[in-house]
Every structure is written in C-alpha cells, then in structure tokens.
C-alpha positions as CSV (number, residue, x, y, z in Angstrom):
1,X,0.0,0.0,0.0
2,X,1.3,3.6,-1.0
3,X,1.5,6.1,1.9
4,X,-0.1,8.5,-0.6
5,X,-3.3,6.5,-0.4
6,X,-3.2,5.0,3.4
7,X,-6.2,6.6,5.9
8,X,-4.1,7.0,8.8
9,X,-0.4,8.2,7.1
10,X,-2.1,12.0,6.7
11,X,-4.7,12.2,9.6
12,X,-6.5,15.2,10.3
13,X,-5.0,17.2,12.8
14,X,-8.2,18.2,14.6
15,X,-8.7,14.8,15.1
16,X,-5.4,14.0,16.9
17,X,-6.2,14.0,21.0
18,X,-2.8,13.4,22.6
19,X,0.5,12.9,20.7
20,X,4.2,12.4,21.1
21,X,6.9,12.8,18.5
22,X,6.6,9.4,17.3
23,X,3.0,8.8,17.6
24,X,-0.5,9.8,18.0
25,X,-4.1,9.1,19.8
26,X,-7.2,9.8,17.7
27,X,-10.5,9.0,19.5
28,X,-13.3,7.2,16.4
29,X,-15.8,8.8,14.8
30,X,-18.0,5.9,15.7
31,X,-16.8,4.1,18.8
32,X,-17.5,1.0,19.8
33,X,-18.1,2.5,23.3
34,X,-17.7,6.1,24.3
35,X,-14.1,6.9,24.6
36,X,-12.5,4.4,22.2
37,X,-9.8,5.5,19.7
38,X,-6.4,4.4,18.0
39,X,-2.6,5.3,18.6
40,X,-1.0,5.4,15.3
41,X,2.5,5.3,14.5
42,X,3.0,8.4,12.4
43,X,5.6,6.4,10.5
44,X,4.0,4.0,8.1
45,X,4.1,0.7,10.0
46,X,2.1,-2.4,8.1
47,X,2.1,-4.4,11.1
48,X,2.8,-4.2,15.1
49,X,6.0,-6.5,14.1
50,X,7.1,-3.6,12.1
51,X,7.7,-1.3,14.7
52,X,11.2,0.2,16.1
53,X,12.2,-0.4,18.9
54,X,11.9,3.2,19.8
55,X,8.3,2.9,18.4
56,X,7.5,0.8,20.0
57,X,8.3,2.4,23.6
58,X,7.2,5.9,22.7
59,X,3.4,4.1,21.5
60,X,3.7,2.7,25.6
61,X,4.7,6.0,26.9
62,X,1.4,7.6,24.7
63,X,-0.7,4.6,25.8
64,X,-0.1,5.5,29.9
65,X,-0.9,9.3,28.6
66,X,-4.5,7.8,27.0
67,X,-5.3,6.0,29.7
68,X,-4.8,9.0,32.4
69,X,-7.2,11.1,30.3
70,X,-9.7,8.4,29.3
71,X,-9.8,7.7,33.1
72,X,-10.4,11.2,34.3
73,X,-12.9,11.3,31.1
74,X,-14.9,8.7,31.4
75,X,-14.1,6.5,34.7
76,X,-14.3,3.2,32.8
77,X,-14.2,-0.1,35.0
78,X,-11.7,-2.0,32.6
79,X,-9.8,-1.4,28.7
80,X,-9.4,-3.6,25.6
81,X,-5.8,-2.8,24.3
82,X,-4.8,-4.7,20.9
83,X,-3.2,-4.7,18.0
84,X,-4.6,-6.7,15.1
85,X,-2.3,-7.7,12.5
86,X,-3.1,-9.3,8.9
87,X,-6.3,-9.8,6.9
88,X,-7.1,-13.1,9.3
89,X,-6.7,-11.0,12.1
90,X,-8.9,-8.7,11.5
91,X,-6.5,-5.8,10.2
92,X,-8.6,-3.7,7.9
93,X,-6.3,-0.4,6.8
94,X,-2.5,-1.9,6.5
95,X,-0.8,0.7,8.9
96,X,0.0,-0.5,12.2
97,X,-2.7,0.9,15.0
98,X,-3.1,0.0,18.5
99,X,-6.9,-0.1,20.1
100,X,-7.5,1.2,23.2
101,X,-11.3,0.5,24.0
102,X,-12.6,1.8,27.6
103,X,-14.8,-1.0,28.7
104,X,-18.2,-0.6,31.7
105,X,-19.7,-3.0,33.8
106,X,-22.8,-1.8,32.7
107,X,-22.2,-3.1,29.0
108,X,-24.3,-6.0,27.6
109,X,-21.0,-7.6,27.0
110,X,-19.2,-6.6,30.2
111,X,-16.7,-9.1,31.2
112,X,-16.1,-10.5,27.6
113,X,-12.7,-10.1,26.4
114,X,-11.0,-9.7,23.7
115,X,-10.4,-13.8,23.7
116,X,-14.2,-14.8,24.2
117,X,-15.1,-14.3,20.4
118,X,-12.2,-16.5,19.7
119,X,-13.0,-19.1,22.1
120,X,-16.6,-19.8,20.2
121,X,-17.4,-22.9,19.3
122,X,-18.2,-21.9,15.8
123,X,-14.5,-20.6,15.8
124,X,-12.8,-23.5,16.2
125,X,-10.5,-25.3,13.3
C-alpha cells in the first residue's frame, strides 16, 4: 500500500487527541463505546511487528498518557488494548494501530474479552 493512499499516514490534525513525536491518539468517529480511539505510528508501520524499537516504547509511553485522560474522562471499569495484525486478524487499513477501548460493567457484553469471540465454538478449526 502507498502512503499516498493510506487513511491514517495523513490524519486530520483536529482529530489528533494526545501525541508524542513518534506517535498519536485519535479517539473514532463511531466508537464501539464512548471513549475508544487508535494510537497510530506516524511512520508508516504495516504491522505491530514492524515497529522500532523506539516505536515501540514511545506508542507505551502515549498509551499510559490515554489511559490517564480516558480515566479522568470517562471512569471506565476495565480497557481492551490490541493490535490486530493481517487480513485473518482482523486488520482492515494496513498501517500498524493500537486499540484502546474503555470498557463498563454496565455493558451488555461486560466481562467479555477480547479472547471470548475467539474461544466460540463456531470458531474452532
């Protein structure tokens, strides 16, 4: 995929929440609950694997930074934090982006992890 034509290599800058020099927090247009949002390496990264070394620590340092607002924000009771990597995975624009999804107790699906929808039966190989 060309950088020219990739979704998050040119994000809007209104969009971007928190940031560091290496990478930045956007929160979706349509979350999947209130609060949820990306960090996104502002180098072009296909996968998580991809990722320096220096990357890789400054996306931590931004993800302690997200979860101190999102806290103070929103007070949620728990967080889904992943990366999905490759087409079976579940990666849908090829540039490497970490999920950070506050989750509630009060949620229909509270207490389901990110590892229950892999665990159904139907699932299975």
């Amino acid at each position: 995929m060309s950088t020219v034509s990739c979704l998050f290599c040119s994000p809007d800058p209104n969009a971007i929440v928190l940031e560091n020099d290496y990478a930045i927090f956007i929160q979706t247009e349509q979350p999947i609950l209130i609060g949820s949002g990306l960090i996104i390496p502002r180098s072009h990264r296909q996968t998580v694997f991809d990722l320096t070394v220096v990357e890789w620590c400054e996306t931590y340092a931004l993800l302690q930074q997200v979860k101190t607002l999102l806290d103070e924000q929103y007070e949620p009771d728990g967080y889904n934090v992943g990366w999905n990597s490759g087409d079976a995975a579940g990666q849908e624009i090829l540039h490497s982006h970490l999920h950070v999804i506050p989750r509630f107790k009060d949620e229909p699906l509270a207490g389901k992890g990110i590892r229950w929808w892999l665990k159904q039966e139907e699932n299975r190989r």
